[in-house]
Every structure is written in structure tokens, then in C-alpha cells.
PDB file of N, CA, C and O in Angstrom:
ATOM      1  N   UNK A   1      -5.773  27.913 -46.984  1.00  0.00           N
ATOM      2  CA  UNK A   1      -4.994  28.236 -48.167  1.00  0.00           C
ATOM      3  C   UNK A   1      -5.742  29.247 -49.040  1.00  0.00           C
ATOM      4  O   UNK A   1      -5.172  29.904 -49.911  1.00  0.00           O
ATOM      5  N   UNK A   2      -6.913  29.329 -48.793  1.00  0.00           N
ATOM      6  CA  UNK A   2      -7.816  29.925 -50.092  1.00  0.00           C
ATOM      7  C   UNK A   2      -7.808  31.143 -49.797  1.00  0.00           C
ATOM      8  O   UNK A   2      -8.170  31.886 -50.709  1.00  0.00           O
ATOM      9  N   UNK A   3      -7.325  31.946 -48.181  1.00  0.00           N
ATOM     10  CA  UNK A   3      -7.217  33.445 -47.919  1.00  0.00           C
ATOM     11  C   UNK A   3      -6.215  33.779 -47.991  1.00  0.00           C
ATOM     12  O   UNK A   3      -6.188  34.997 -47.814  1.00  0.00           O
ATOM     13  N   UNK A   4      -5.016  33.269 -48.212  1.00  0.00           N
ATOM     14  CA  UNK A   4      -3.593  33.360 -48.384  1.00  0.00           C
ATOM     15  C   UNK A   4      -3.450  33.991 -50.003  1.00  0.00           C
ATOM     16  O   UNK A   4      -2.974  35.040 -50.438  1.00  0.00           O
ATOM     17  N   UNK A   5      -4.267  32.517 -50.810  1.00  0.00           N
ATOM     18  CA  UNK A   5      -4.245  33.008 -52.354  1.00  0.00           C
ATOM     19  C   UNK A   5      -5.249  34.055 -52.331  1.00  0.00           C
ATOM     20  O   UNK A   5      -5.004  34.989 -53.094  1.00  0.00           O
ATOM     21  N   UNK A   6      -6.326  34.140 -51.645  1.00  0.00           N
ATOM     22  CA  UNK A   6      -7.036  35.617 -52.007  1.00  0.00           C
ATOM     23  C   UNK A   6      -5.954  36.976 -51.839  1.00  0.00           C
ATOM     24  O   UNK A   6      -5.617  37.740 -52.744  1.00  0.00           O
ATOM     25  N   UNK A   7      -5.541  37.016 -50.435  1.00  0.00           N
ATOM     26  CA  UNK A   7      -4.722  38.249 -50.486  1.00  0.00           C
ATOM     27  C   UNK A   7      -3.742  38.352 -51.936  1.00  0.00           C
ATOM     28  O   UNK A   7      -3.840  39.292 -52.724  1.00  0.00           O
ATOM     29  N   UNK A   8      -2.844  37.257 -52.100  1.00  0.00           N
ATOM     30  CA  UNK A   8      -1.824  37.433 -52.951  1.00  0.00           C
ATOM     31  C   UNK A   8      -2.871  38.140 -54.727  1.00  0.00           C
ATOM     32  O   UNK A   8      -2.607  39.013 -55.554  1.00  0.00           O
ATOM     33  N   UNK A   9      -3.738  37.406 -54.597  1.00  0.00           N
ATOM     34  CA  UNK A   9      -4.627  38.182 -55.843  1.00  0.00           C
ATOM     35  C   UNK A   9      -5.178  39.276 -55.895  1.00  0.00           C
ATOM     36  O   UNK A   9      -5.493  39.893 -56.913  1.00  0.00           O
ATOM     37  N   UNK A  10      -5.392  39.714 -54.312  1.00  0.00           N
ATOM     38  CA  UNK A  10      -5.948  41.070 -53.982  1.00  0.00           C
ATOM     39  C   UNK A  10      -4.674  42.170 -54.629  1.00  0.00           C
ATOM     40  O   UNK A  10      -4.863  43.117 -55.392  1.00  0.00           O
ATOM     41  N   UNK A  11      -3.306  41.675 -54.029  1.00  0.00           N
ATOM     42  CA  UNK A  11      -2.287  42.639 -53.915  1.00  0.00           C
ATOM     43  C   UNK A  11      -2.078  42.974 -55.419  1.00  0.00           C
ATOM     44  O   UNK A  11      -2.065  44.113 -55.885  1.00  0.00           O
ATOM     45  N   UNK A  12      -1.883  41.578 -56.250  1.00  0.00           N
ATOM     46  CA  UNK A  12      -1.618  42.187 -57.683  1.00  0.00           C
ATOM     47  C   UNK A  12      -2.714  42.790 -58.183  1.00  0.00           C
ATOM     48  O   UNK A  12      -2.261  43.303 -59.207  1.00  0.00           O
ATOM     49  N   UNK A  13      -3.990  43.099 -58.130  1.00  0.00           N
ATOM     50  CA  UNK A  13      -4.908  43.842 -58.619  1.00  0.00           C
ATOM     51  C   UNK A  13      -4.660  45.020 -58.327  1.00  0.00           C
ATOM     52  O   UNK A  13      -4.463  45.822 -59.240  1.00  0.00           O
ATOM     53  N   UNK A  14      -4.595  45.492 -56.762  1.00  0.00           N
ATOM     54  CA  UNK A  14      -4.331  46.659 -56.584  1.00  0.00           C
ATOM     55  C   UNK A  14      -3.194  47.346 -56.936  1.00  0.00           C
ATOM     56  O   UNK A  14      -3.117  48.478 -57.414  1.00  0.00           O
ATOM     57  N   UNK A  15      -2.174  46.444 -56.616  1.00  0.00           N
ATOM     58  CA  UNK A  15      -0.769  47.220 -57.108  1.00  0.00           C
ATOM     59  C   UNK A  15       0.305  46.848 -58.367  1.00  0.00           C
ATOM     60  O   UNK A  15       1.490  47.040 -58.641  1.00  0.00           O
ATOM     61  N   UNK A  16      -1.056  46.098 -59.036  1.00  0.00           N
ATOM     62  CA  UNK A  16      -0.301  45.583 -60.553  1.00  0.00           C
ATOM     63  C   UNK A  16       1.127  44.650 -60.127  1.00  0.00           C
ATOM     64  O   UNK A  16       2.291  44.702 -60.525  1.00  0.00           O
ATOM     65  N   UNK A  17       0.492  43.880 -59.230  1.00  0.00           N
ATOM     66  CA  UNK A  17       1.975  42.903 -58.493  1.00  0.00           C
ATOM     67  C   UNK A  17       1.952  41.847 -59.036  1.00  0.00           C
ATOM     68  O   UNK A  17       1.043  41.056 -58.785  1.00  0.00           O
ATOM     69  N   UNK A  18       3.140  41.491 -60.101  1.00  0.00           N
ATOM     70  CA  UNK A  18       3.071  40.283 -61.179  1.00  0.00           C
ATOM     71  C   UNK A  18       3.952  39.278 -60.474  1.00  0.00           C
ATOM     72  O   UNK A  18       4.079  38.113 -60.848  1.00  0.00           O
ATOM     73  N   UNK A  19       4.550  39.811 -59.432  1.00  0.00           N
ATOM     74  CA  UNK A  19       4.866  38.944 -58.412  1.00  0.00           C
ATOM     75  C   UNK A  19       3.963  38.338 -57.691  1.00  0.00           C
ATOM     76  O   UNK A  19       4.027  37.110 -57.630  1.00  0.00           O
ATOM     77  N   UNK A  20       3.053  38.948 -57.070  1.00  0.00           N
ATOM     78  CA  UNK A  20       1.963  38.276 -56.456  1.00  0.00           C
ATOM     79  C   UNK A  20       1.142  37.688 -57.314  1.00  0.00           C
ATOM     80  O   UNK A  20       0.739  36.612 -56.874  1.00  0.00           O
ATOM     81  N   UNK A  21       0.764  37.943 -58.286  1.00  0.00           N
ATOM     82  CA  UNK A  21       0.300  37.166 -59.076  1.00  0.00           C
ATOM     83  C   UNK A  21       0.562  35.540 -59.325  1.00  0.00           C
ATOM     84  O   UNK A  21      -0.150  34.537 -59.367  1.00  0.00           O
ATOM     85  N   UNK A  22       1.790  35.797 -59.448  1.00  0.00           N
ATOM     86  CA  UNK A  22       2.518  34.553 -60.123  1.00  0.00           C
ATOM     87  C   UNK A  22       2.556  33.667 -58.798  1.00  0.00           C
ATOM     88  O   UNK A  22       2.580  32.439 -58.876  1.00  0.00           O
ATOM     89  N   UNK A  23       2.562  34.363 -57.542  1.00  0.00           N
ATOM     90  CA  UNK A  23       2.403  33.361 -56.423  1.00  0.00           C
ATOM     91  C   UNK A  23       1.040  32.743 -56.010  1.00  0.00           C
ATOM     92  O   UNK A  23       0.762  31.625 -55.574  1.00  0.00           O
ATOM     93  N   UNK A  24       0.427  33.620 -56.235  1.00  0.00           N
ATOM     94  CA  UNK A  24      -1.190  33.093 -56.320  1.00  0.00           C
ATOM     95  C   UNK A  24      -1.392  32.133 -57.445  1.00  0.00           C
ATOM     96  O   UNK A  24      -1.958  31.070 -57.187  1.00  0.00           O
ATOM     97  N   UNK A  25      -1.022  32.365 -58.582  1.00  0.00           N
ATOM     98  CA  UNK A  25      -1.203  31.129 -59.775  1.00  0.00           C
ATOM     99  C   UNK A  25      -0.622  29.741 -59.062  1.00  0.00           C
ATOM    100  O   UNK A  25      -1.284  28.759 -58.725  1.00  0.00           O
ATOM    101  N   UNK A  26       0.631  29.926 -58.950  1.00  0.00           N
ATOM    102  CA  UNK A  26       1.587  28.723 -58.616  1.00  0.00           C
ATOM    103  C   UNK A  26       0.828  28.081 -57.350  1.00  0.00           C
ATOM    104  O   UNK A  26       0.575  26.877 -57.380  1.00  0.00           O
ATOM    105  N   UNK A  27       0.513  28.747 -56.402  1.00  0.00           N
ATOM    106  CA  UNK A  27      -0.183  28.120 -55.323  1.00  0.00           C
ATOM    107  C   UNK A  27      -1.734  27.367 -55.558  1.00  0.00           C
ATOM    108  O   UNK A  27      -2.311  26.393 -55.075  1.00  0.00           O
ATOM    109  N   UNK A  28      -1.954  28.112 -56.292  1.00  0.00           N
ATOM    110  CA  UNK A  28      -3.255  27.529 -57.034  1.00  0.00           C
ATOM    111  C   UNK A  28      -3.244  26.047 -57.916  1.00  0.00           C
ATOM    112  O   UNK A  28      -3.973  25.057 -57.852  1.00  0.00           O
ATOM    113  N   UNK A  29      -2.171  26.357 -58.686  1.00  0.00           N
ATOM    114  CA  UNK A  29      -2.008  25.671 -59.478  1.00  0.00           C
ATOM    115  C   UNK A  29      -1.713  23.954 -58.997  1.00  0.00           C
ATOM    116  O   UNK A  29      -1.992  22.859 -59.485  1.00  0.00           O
ATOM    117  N   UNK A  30      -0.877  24.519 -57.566  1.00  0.00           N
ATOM    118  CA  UNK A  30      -0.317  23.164 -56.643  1.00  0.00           C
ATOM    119  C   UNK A  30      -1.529  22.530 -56.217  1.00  0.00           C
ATOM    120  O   UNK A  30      -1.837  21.375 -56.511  1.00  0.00           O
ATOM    121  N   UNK A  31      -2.276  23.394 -55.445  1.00  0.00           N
ATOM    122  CA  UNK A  31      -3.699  23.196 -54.868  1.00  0.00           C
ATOM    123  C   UNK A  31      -4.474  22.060 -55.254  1.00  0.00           C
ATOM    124  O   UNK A  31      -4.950  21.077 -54.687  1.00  0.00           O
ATOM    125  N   UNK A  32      -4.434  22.597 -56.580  1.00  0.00           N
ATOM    126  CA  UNK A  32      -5.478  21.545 -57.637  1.00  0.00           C
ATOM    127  C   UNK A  32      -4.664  19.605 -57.967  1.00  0.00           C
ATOM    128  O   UNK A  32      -5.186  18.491 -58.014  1.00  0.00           O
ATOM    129  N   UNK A  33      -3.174  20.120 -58.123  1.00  0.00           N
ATOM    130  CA  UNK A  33      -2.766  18.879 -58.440  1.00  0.00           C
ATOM    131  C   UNK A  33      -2.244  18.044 -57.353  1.00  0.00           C
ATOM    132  O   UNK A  33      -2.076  16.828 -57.454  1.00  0.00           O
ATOM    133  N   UNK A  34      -2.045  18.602 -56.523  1.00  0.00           N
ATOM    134  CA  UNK A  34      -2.166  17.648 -55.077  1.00  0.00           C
ATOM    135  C   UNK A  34      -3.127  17.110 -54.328  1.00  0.00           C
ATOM    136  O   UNK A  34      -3.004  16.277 -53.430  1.00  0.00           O
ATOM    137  N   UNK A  35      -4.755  17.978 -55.017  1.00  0.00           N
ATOM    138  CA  UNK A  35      -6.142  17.359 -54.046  1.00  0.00           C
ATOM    139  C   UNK A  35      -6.540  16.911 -54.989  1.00  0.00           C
ATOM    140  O   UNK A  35      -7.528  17.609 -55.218  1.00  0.00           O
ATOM    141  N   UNK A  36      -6.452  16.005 -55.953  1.00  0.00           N
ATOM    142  CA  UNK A  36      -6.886  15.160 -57.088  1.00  0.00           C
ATOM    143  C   UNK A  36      -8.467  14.478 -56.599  1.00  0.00           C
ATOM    144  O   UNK A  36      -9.547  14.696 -57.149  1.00  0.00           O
ATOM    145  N   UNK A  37      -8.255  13.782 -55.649  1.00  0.00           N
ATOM    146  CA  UNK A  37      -9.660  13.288 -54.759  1.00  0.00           C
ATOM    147  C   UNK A  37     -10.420  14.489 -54.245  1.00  0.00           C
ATOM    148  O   UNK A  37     -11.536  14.132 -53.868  1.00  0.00           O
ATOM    149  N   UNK A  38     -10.171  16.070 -54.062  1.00  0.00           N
ATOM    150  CA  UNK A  38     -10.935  16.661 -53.269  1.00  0.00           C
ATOM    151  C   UNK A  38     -11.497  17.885 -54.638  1.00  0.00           C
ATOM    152  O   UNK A  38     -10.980  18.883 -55.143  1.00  0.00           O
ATOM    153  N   UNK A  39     -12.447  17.343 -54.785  1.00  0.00           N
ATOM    154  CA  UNK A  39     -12.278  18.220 -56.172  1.00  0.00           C
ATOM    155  C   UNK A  39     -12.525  19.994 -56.045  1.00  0.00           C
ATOM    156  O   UNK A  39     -12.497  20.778 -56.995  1.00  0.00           O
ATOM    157  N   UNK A  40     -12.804  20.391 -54.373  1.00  0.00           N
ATOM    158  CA  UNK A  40     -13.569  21.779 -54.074  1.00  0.00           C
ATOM    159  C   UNK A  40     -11.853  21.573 -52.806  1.00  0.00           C
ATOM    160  O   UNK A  40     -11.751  21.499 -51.581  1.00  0.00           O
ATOM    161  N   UNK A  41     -11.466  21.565 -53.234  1.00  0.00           N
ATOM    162  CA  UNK A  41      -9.840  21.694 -52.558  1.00  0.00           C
ATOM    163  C   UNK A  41      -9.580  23.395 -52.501  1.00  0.00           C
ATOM    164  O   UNK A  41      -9.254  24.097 -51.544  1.00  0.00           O
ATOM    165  N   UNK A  42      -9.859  23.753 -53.911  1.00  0.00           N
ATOM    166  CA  UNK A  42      -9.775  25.053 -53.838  1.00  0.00           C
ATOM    167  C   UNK A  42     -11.019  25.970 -54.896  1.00  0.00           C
ATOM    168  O   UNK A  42     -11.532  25.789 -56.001  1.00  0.00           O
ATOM    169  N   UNK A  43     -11.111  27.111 -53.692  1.00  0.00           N
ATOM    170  CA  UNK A  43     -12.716  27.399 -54.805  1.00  0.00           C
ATOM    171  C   UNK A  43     -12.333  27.853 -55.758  1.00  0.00           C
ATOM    172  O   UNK A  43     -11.377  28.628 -55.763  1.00  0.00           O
ATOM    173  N   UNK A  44     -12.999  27.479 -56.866  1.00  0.00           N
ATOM    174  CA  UNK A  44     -13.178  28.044 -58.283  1.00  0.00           C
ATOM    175  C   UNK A  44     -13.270  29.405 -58.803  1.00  0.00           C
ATOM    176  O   UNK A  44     -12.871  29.897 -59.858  1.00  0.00           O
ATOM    177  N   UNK A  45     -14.028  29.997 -57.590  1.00  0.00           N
ATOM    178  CA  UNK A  45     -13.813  31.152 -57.843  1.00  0.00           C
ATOM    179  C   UNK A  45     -12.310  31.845 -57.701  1.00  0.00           C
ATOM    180  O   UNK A  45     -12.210  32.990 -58.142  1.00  0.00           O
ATOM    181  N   UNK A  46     -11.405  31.370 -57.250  1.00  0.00           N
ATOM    182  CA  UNK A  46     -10.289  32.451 -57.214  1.00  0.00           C
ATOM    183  C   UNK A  46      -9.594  32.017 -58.446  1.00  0.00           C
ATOM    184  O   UNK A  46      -8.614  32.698 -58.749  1.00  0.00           O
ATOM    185  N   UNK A  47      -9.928  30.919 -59.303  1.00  0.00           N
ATOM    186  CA  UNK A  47      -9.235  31.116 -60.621  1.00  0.00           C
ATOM    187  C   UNK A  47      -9.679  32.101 -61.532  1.00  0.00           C
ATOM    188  O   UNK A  47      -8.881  32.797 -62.160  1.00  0.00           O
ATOM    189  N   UNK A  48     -10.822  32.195 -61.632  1.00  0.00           N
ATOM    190  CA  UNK A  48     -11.723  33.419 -62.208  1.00  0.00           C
ATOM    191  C   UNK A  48     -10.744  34.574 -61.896  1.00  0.00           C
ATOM    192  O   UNK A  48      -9.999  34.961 -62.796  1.00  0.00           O
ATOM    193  N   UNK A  49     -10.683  35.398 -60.131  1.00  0.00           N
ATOM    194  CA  UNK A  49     -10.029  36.157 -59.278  1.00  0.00           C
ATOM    195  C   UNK A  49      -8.731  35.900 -60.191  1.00  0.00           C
ATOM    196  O   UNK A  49      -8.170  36.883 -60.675  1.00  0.00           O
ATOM    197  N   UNK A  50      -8.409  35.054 -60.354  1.00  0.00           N
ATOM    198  CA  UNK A  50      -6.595  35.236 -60.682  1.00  0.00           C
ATOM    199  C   UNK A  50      -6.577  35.928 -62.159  1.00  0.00           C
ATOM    200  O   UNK A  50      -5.853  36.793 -62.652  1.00  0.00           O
ATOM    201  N   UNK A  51      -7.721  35.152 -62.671  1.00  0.00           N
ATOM    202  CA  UNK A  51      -7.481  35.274 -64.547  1.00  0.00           C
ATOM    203  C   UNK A  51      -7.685  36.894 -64.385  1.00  0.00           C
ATOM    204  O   UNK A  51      -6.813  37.643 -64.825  1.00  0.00           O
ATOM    205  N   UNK A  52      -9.006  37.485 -63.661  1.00  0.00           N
ATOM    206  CA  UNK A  52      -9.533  38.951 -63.880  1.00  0.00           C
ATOM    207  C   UNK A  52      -8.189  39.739 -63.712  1.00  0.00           C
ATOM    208  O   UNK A  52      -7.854  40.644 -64.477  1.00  0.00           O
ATOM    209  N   UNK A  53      -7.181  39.156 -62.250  1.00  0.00           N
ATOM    210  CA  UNK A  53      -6.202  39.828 -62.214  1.00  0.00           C
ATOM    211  C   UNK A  53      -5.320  39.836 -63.328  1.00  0.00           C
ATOM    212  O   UNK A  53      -4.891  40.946 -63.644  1.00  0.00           O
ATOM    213  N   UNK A  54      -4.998  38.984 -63.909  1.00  0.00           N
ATOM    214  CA  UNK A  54      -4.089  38.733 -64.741  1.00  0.00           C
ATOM    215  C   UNK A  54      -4.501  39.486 -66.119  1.00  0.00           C
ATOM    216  O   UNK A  54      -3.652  39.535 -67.009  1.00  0.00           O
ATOM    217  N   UNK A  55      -5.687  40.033 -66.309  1.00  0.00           N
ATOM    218  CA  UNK A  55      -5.694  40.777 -67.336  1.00  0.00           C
ATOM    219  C   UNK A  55      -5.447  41.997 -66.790  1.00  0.00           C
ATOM    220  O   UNK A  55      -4.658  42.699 -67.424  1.00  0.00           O
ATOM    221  N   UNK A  56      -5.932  42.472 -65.725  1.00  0.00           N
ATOM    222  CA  UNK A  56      -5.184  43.968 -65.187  1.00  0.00           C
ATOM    223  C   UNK A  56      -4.226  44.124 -65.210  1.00  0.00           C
ATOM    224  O   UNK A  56      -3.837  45.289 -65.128  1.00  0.00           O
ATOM    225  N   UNK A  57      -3.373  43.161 -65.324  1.00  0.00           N
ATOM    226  CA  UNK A  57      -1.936  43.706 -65.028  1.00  0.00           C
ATOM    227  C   UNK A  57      -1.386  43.503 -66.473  1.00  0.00           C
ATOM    228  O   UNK A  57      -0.481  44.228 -66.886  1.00  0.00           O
ATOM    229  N   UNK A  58      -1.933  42.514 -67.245  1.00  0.00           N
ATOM    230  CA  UNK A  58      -1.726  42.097 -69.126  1.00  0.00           C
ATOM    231  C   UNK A  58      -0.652  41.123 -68.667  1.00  0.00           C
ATOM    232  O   UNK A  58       0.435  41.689 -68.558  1.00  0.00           O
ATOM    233  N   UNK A  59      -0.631  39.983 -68.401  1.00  0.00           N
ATOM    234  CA  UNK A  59       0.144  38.865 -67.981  1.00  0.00           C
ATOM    235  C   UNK A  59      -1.069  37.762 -68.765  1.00  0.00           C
ATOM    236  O   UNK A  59      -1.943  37.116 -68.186  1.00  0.00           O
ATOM    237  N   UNK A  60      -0.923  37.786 -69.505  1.00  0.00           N
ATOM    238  CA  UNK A  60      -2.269  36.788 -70.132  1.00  0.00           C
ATOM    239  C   UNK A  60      -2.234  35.365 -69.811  1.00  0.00           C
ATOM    240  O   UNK A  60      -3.294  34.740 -69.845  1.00  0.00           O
ATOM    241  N   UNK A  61      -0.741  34.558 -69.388  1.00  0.00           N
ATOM    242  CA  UNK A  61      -0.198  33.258 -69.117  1.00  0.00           C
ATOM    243  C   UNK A  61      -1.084  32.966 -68.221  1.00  0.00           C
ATOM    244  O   UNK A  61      -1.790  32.036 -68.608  1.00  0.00           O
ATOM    245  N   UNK A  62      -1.480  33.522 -66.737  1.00  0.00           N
ATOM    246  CA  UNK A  62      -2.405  33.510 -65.688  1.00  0.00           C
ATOM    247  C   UNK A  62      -3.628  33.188 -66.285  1.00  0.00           C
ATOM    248  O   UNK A  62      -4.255  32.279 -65.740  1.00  0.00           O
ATOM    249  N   UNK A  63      -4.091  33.683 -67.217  1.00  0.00           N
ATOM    250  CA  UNK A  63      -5.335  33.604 -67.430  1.00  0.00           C
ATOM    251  C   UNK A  63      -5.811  31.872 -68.019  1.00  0.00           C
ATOM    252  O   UNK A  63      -6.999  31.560 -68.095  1.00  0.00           O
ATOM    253  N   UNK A  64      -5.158  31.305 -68.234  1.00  0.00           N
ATOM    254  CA  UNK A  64      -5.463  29.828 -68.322  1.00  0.00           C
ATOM    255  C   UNK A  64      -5.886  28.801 -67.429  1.00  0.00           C
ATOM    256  O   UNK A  64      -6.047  27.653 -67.842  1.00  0.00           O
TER     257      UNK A  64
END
């Protein structure tokens, strides 16, 4: 799951894709509340990755 959400964060960086964005958040977002017991379910670093994106593109909601 974690190279799936990388690409989708890659794409909105490069091409200001607030679509991809928003699919990378949402997938992320699922990630976390479905592995409640796995706490490295998904790395930490791609929330960072999402927020950095999310100011490139000025979608600030992402960044939380």
C-alpha cells in the first residue's frame, strides 16, 4: 500500500494533482484507522510526503 500512496503523492507534486492528492490522503487516512494494533501500518513518512505536497499545490486540508 505504501508505493501505491507514494506514487499518488509523487503525481500531485509534480503535476499539482489535487486529485491525487486527495487519493493519497484518503488512503492514508484509511490505513491508519483500520491498523489500530499495527501502529507502523503505514510509514510516517508519507504523511510528511502528503502535507509537503499539499502545500505545493495550497490545499492546506491535507496538511493535517
Amino acid at each position: 500500500m505504501d508505493s501505491n500512496i507514494r506514487k499518488l503523492v509523487h503525481a500531485a507534486t509534480q503535476d499539482n494533482d489535487l486529485s491525487a492528492l486527495s487519493e493519497a490522503y484518503k488512503k492514508l487516512k484509511k490505513e491508519r484507522q483500520s491498523s489500530d494494533d499495527k501502529l507502523d501500518a503505514v510509514s510516517s513518512d508519507l504523511f510528511v510526503l502528503c502535507a509537503e505536497a499539499a502545500l505545493k499545490v495550497r490545499h492546506l486540508l491535507f496538511c493535517i
